[in-house]
Every structure is written in C-alpha cells, then in structure tokens.
NUMARNU-335175 format. One line per 8 residues: number of its first residue (from 1); their letters; for each residue x, y, z of N, C-alpha, C. Coordinates in steps of 0.02 Angstrom, whole numbers, padded with zeros to 5 digits. Example, Ala and Ser with C-alpha at 12.3 -4.5 7.8 and 13.67 -1.06 7.14 Angstrom:
2
1	as	00660:-00284:00390:00615:-00225:00390:00660:-00165:00390 ~ 00642:-00112:00354:00684:-00053:00357:00645:00002:00394
This chain:
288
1	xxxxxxxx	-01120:01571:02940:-01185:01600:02958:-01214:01636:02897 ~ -01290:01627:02889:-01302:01680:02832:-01363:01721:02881 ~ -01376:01768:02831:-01455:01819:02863:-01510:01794:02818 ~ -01554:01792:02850:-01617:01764:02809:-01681:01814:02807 ~ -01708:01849:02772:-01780:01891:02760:-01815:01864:02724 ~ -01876:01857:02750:-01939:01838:02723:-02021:01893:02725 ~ -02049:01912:02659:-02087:01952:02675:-02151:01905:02676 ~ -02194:01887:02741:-02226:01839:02735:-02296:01856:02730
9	xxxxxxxx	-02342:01831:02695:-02425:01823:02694:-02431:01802:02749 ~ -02457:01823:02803:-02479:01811:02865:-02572:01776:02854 ~ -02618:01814:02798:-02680:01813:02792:-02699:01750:02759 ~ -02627:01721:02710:-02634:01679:02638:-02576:01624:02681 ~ -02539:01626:02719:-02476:01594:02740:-02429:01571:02685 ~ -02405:01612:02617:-02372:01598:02593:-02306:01674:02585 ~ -02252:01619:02582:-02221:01671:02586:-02192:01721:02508 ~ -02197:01770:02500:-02217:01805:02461:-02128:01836:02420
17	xxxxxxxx	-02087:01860:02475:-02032:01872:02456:-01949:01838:02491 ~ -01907:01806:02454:-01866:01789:02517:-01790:01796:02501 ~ -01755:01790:02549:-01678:01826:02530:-01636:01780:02554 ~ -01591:01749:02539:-01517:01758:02592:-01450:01761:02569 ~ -01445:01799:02619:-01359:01837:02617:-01310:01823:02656 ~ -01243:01842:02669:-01203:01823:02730:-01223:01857:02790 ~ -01207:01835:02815:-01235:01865:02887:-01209:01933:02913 ~ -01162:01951:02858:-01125:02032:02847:-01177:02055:02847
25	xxxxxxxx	-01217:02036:02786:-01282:02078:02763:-01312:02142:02808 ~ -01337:02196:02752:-01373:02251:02813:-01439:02226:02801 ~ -01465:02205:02872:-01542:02174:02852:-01604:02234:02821 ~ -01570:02289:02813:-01635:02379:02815:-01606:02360:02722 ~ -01542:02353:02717:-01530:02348:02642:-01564:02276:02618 ~ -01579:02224:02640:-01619:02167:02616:-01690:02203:02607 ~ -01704:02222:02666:-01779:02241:02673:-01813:02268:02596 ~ -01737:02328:02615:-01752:02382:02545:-01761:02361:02479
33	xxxxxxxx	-01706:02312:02466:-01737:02283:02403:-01799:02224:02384 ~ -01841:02252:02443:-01904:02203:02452:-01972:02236:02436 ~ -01947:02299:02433:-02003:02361:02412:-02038:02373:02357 ~ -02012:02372:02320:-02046:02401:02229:-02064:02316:02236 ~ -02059:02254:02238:-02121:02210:02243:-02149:02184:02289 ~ -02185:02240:02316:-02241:02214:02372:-02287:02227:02350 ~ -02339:02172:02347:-02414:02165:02313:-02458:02237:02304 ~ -02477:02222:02295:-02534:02279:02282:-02594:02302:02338
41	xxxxxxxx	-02602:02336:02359:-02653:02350:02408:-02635:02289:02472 ~ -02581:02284:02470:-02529:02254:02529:-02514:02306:02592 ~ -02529:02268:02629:-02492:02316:02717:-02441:02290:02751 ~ -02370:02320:02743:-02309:02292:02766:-02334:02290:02833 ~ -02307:02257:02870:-02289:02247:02941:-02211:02246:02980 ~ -02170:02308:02995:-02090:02280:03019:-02098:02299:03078 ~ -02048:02267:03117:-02047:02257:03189:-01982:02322:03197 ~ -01968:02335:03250:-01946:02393:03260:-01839:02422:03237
49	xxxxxxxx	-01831:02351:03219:-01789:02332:03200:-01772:02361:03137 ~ -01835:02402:03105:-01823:02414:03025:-01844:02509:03018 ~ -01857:02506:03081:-01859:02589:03101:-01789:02636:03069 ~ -01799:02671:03007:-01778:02695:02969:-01810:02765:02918 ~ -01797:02823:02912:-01808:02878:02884:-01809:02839:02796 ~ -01731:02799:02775:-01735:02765:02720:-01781:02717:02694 ~ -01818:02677:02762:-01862:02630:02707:-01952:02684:02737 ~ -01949:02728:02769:-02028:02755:02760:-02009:02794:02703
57	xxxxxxxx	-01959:02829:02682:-01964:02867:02623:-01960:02802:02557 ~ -01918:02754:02559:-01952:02701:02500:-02024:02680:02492 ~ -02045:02692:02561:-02114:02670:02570:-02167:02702:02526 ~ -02148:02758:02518:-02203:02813:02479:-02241:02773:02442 ~ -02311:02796:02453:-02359:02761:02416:-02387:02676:02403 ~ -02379:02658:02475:-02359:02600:02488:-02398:02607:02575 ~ -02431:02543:02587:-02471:02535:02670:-02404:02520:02700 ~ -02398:02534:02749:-02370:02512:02805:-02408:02507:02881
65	xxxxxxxx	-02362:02483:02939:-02359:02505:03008:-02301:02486:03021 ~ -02275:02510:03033:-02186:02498:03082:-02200:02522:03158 ~ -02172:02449:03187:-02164:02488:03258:-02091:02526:03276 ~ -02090:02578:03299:-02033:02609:03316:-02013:02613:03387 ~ -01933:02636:03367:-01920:02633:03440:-01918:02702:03460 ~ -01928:02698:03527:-01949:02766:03573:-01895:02813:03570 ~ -01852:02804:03552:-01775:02844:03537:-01787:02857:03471 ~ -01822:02854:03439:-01796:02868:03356:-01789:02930:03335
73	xxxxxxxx	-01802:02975:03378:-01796:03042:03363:-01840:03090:03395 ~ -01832:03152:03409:-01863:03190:03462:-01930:03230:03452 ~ -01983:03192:03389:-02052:03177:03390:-02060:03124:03419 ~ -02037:03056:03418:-02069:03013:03447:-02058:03023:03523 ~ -02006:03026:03545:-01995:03050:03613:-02061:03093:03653 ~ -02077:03145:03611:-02105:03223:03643:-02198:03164:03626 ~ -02183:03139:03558:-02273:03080:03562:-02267:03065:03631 ~ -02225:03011:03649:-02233:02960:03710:-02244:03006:03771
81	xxxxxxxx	-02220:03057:03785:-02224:03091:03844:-02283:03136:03833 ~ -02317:03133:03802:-02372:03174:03771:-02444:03133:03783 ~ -02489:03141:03803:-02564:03102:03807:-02591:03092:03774 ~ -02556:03118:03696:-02616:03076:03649:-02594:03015:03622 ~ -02670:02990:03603:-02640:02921:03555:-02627:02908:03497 ~ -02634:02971:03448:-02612:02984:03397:-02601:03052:03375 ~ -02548:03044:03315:-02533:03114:03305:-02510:03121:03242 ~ -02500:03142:03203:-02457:03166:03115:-02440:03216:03116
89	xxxxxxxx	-02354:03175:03091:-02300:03196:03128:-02262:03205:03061 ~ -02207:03249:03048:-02171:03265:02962:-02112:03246:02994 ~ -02079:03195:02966:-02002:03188:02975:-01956:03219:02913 ~ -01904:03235:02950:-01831:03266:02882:-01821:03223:02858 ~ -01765:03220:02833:-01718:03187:02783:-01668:03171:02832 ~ -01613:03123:02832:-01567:03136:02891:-01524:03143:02855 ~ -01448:03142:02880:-01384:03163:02836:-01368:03100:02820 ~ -01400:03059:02846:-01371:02964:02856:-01414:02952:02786
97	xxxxxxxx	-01468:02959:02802:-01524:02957:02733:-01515:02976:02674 ~ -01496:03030:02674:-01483:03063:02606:-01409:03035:02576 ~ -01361:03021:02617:-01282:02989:02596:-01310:02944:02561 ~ -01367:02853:02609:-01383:02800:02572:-01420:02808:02489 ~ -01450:02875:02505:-01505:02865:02449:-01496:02924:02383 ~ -01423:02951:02385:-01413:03006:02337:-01368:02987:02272 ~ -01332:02909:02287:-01336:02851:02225:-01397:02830:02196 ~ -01374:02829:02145:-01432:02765:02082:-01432:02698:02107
105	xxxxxxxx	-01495:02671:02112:-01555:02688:02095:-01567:02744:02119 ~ -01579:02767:02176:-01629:02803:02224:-01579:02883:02193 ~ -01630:02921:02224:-01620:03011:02215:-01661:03031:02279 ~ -01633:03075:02314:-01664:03100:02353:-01647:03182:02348 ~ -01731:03219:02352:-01685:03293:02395:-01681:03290:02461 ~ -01645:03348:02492:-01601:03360:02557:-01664:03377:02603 ~ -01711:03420:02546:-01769:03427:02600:-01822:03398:02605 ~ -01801:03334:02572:-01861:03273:02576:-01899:03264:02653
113	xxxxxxxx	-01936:03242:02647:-01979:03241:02714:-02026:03188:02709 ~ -02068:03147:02750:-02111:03122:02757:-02172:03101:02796 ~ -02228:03123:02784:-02273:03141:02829:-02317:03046:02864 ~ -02309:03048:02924:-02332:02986:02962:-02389:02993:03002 ~ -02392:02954:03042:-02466:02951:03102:-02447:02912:03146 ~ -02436:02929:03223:-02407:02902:03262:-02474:02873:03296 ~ -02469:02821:03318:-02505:02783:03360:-02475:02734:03430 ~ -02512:02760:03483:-02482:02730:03544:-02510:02679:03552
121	xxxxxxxx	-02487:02629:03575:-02520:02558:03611:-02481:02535:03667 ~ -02554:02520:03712:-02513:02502:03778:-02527:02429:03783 ~ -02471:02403:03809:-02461:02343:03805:-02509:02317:03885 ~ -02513:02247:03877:-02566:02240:03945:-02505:02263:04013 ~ -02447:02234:04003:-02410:02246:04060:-02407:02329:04086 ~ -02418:02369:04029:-02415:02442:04049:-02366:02469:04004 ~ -02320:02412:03962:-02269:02485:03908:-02298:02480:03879 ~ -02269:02557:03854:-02302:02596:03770:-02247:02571:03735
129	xxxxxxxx	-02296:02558:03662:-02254:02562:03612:-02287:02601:03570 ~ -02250:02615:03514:-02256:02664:03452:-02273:02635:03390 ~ -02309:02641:03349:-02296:02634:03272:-02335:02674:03240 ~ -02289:02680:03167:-02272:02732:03131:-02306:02700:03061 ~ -02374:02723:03033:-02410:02715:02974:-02409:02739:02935 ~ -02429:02743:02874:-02472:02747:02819:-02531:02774:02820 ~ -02560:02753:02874:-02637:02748:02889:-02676:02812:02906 ~ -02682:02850:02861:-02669:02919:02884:-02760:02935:02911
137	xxxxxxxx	-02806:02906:02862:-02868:02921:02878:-02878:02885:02951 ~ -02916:02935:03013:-02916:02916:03085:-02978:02877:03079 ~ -03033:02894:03025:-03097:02858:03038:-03088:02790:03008 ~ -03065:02792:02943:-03055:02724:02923:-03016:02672:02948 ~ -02986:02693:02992:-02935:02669:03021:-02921:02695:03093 ~ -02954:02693:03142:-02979:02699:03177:-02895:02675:03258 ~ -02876:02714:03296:-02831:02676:03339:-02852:02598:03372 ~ -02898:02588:03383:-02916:02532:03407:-02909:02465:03374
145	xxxxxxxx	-02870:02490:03295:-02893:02419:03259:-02768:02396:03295 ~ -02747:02467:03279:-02688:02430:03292:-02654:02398:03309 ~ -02678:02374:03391:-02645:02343:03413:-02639:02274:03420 ~ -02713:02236:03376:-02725:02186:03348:-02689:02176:03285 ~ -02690:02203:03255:-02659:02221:03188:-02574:02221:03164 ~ -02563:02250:03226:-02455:02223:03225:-02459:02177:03271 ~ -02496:02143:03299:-02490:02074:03329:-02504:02015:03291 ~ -02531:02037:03202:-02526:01991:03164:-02443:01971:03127
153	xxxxxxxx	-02409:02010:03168:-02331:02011:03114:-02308:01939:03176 ~ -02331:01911:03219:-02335:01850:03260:-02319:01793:03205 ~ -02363:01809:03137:-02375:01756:03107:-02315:01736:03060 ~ -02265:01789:03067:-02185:01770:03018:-02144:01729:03066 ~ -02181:01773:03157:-02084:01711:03192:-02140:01653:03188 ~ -02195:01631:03207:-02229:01555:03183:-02177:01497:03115 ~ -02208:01567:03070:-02155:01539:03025:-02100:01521:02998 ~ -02035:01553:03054:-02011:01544:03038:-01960:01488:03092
161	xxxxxxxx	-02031:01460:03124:-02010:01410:03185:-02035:01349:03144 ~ -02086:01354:03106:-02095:01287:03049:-02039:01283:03011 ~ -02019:01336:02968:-01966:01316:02923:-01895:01277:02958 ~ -01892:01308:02998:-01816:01316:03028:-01817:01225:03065 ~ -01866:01215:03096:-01883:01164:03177:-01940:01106:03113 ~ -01977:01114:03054:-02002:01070:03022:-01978:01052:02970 ~ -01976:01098:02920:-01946:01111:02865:-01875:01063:02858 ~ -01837:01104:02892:-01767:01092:02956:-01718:01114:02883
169	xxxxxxxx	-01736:01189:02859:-01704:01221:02797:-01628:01214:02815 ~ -01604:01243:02906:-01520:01213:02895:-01483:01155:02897 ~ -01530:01090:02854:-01505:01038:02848:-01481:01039:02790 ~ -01444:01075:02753:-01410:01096:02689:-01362:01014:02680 ~ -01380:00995:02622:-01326:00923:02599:-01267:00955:02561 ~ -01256:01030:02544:-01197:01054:02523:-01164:01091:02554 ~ -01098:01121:02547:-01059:01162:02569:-01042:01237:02539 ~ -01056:01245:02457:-01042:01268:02419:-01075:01324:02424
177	xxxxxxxx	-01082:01382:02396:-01145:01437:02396:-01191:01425:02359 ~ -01176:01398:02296:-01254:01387:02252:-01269:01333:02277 ~ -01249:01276:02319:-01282:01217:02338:-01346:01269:02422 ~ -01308:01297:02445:-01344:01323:02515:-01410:01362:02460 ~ -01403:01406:02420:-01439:01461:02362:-01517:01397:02356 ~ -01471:01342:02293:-01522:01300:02292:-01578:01288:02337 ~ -01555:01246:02387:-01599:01216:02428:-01615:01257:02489 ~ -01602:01322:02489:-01642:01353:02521:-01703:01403:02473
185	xxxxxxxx	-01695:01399:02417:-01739:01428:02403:-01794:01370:02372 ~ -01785:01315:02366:-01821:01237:02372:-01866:01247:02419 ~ -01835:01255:02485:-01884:01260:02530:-01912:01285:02541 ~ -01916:01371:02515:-01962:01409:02522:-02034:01398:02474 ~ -02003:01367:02410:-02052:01324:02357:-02103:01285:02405 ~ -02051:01220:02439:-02108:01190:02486:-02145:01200:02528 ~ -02134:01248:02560:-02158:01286:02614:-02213:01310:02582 ~ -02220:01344:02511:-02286:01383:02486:-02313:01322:02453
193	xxxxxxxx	-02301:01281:02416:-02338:01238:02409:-02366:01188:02468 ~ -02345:01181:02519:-02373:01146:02580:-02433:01179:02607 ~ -02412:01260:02607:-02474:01294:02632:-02524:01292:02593 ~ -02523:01301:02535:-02580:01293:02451:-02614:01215:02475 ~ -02587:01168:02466:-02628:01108:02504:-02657:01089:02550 ~ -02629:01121:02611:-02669:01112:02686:-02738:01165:02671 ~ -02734:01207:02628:-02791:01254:02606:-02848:01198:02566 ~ -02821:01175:02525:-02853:01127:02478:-02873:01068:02513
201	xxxxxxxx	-02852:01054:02585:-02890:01015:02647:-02947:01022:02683 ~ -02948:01103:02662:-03004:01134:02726:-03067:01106:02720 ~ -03107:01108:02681:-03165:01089:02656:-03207:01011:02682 ~ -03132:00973:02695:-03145:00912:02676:-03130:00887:02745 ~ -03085:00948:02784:-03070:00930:02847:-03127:00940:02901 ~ -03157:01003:02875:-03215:01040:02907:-03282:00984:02923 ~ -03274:00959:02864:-03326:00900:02863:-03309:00839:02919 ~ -03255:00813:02916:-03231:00746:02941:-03227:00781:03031
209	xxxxxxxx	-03208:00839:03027:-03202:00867:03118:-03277:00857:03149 ~ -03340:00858:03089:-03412:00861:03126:-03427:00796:03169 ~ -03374:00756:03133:-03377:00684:03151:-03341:00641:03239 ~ -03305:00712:03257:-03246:00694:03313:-03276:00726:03365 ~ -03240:00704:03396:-03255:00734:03478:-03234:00804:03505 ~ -03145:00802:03464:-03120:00871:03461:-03105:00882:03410 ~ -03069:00946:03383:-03070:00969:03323:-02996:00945:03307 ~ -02984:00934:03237:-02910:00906:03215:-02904:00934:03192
217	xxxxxxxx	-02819:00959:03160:-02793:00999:03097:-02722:00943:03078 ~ -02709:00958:03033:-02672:00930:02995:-02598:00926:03010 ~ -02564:00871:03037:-02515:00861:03071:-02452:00871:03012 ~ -02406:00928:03026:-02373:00963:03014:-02291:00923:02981 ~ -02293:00897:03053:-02218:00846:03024:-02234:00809:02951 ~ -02299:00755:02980:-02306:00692:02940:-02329:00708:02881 ~ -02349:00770:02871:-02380:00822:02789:-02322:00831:02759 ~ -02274:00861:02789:-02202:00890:02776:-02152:00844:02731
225	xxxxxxxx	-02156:00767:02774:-02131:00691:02765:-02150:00698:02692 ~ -02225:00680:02691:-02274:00663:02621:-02256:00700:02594 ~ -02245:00773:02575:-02233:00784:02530:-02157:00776:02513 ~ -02115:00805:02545:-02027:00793:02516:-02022:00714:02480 ~ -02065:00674:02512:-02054:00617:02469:-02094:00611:02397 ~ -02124:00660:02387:-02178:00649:02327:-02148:00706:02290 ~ -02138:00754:02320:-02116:00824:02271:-02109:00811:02192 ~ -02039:00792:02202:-02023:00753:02141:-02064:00717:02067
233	xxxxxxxx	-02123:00679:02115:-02155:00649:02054:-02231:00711:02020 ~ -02204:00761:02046:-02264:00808:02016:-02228:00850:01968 ~ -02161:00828:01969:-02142:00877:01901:-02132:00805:01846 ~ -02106:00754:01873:-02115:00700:01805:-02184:00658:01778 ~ -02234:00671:01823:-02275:00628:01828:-02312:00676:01764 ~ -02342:00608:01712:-02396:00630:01649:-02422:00681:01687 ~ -02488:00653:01726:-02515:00689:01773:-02510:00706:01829 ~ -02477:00768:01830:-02465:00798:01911:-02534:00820:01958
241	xxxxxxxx	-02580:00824:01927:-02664:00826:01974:-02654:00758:02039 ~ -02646:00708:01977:-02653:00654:02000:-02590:00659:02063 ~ -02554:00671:02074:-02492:00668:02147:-02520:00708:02181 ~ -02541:00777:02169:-02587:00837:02214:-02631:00792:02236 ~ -02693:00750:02232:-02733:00734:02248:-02716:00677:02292 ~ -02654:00634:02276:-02625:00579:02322:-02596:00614:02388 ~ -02565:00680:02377:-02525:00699:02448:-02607:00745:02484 ~ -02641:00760:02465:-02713:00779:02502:-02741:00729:02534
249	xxxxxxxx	-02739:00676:02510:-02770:00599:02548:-02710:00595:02597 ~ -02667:00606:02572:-02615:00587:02645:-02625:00643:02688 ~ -02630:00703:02670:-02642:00737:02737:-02680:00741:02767 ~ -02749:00736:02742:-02796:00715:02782:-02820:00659:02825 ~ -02779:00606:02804:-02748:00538:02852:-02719:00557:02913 ~ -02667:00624:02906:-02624:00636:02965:-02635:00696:02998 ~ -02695:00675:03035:-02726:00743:03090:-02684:00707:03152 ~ -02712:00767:03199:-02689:00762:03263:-02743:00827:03316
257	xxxxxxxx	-02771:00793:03361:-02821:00852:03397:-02789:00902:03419 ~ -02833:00958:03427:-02811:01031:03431:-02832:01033:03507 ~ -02780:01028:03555:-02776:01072:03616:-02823:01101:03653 ~ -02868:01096:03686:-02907:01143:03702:-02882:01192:03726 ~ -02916:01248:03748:-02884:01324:03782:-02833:01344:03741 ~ -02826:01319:03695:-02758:01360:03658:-02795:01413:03596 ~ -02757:01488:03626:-02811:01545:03594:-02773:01538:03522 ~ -02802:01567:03487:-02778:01574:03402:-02771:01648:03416
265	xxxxxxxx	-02737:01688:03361:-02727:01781:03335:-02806:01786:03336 ~ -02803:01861:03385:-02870:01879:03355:-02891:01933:03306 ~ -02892:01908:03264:-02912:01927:03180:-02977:01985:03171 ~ -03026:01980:03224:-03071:02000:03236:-03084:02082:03205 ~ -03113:02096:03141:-03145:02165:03145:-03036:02204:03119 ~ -03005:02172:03092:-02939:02190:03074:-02941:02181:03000 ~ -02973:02127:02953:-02948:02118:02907:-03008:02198:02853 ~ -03081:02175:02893:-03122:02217:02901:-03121:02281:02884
273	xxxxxxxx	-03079:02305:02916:-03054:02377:02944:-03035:02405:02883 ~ -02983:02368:02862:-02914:02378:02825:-02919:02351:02766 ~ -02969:02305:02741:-02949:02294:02676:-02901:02288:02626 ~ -02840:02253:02669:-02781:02255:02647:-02742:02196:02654 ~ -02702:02147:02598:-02665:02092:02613:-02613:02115:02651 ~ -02622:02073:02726:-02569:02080:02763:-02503:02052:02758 ~ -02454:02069:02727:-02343:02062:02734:-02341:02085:02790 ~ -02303:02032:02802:-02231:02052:02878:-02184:02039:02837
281	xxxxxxxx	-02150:02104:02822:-02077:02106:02822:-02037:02117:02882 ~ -02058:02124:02938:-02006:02135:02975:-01992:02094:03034 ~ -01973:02034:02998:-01897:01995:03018:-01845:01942:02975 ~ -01786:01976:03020:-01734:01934:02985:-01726:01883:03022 ~ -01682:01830:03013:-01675:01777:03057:-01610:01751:03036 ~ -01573:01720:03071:-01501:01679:03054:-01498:01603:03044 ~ -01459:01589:03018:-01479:01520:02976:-01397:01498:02989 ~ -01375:01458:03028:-01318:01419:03050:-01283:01369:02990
C-alpha cells in the first residue's frame, strides 16, 4: 500500500503538488512539506482531516480555509454551541505542537499562538460544520461566500476518481520502488498535460456544440487512449507542435453528450469574492 497527496488546482485542473509515500506515512507530515510551495496568492483548501495547531501555524502568511472538527478544542466547541456565525478566535501552541516543531527546520516559541476566524455552515440536512481561515477581513470576505467555496475542494476527490478509475495510475508494470516513483509521477505529468489540452479544445468545442442538439465535452477515456499512445512522439518528434495539434483533432473527434439535469459546482460570485487561485490540499488517498 502507499499514501498518496495531491495539492490540486481545482480553478486550472492541474495538479500543482504531488507525493507518495508508504502508507506508514503521516499524511499532516506530507501535507507539511507541501507548504513553503504553494503558489502565490493561492487559497489552500483541507478537509478536516488536516485539522492541526502545526500546519495553521506553518500556514502563517499564507490563505487558507480548513474545515475542522467540532472536538478540536474548547473554542470550537463553546463557537458551535454559541449563535454566531463567526468569530476570531487565538489558539496556543500545544505541547504536541511545539515537540513536532522545536527541531530544524521549524522553531517554535512555547507561547506561539495563532489568530483565526471561525465560520459556521449549515449543511442543508441541518449539521454544522466549522472552518477555520485566513480570511480575516468580514467585508471582503463576507460568510456567505464559504460555503460555496469549501465545496470547491469536491474538485480533488473528482480527481482523484479520474486518475485512479481513468488514468488507472495503480496499473504499475513494476514492483520495485523507483519503478512505482517513476510511473506514478508519469502520470501525474499526464494528467496535467491532458488537462492543458482539453483547455486548448475549448474554443473550438464551443463552436462545434452551436451546431448539436445537446451540448458535448470531450470524452475522457478515448482522450486518455490518444494520448498514452502519442506521449512519446512529442518528446522525439522534430516537431512536437505538430503531435499537440494531432492529439487536439483527436479529441475533438471524441465527444460524448452532456446529461441533462446534471448540476456542475456552483462557482458563482466565489472566485469574485476572493481573488484567489484555488488548492485543495486536503486529501490523501491510498493507492493499492
């Protein structure tokens, strides 16, 4: 078994940072060394799984939203039972915190602290959940944009149901560690170059959909096919334009109609808001 992290472009669909380890791995210690390169005017996204005193204090100076869990400590507790929907809130240092982070690299003091902004969201069924920002200005950032906004971290398990179910990354042809190393990090290559092309479709797709009855997008398997079989000739080929422009004709050959009633993320008045490239770092996933 190994652990797998991916910090993904949800806005760009490429994936931006990626890891894997044994499945020993501490996924908060993958995370962590995912920090000092996250883009610039980037907004992490972790799922509650990464709820940690250690990575909001790596966080410093850095967007986030983490959703947390309702146990994490007895501010969030006294938030949830409390009627507001937001609040800024100073967390300690913990004794757990300061042990991880009082080795090199990291330094911490004992009375380190870090100041957050709690935000409630109620889910349609009726639970609350929590998350824990960055986002400190209430006007610019307003509670209403959130709960649209960590429903874009949707767009890493997507992804990581293409890689895993299209991709089909645990079809490893080796046994070895640098053979698994290799060709999983191959695939993460293809994966961003697949998305860079179905981009370099849009234009041309937009046009050819005026022409249909329903709207098509670009069929996923048979793109996937086209390229693993072409990959190859864009690093030997004189001209590699020339193979980019052959696997674009093929994908645009291989549509398939889009579903009706099937809703898309609503994006709406989020990217807007925030002005910020959206990362989901927060999930790991296991890889057989």
């Amino acid at each position: 078994m190994a652990r797998v992290l991916c910090a993904y472009d949800v806005s760009n669909g490429i994936c931006e940072q990626s890891k894997i380890a044994p499945i020993t791995s501490d996924e908060l210690g993958m995370a962590i060394d995912f920090v000092d390169d996250l883009p610039p005017n980037s907004l992490s996204i972790y799922d509650r799984g990464f709820t940690s005193f250690v990575l909001l204090y790596l966080l410093k100076g850095k967007n986030y939203v983490m959703r947390s869990k309702i146990t994490f400590n007895k501010s969030i507790k006294d938030f949830v039972k409390s009627k507001r929907n937001t609040a800024m809130v100073t967390l300690k240092a913990t004794h757990s915190a300061i042990e991880r982070l009082e080795n090199p690299p990291y330094s911490i003091d004992k009375n380190a602290s870090v100041t957050v902004r709690l935000v409630k969201v109620i889910l349609d069924n009726g639970e609350v959940e929590v998350l824990m920002t960055s986002l400190l200005d209430t006007q610019q950032y307003p509670d209403a944009i959130f709960k649209d906004l960590y429903f874009l971290r949707w767009g890493v398990e997507v992804f990581f149901d293409y890689f895993k179910n299209i991709l089909q990354v645990e079809l490893f042809s080796g046994h070895l560690p640098e053979a698994i190393y290799q060709e999983f990090y191959t695939m993460v290559f293809l994966a961003n170059l697949h998305s860079l092309l179905l981009k370099d479709c849009t234009q041309q797709l937009a046009l050819d959909n005026k022409e249909r009855k329903y709207e098509h997008k670009i069929n996923n398997n048979v793109s996937v096919g086209n390229l693993k079989n072409n990959v190859i000739k864009i690093f030997i080929h004189e001209e590699p334009k020339v193979i980019l422009e052959h696997l674009i004709t093929l994908f645009l050959k291989s549509t398939e109609a889009i579903r009706p009633n099937i809703k898309g993320l609503n994006r709406k008045g989020v990217e807007e808001n925030t002005g910020l490239l959206l990362i989901t770092g927060g999930l790991s996933n296991s890889l057989l």
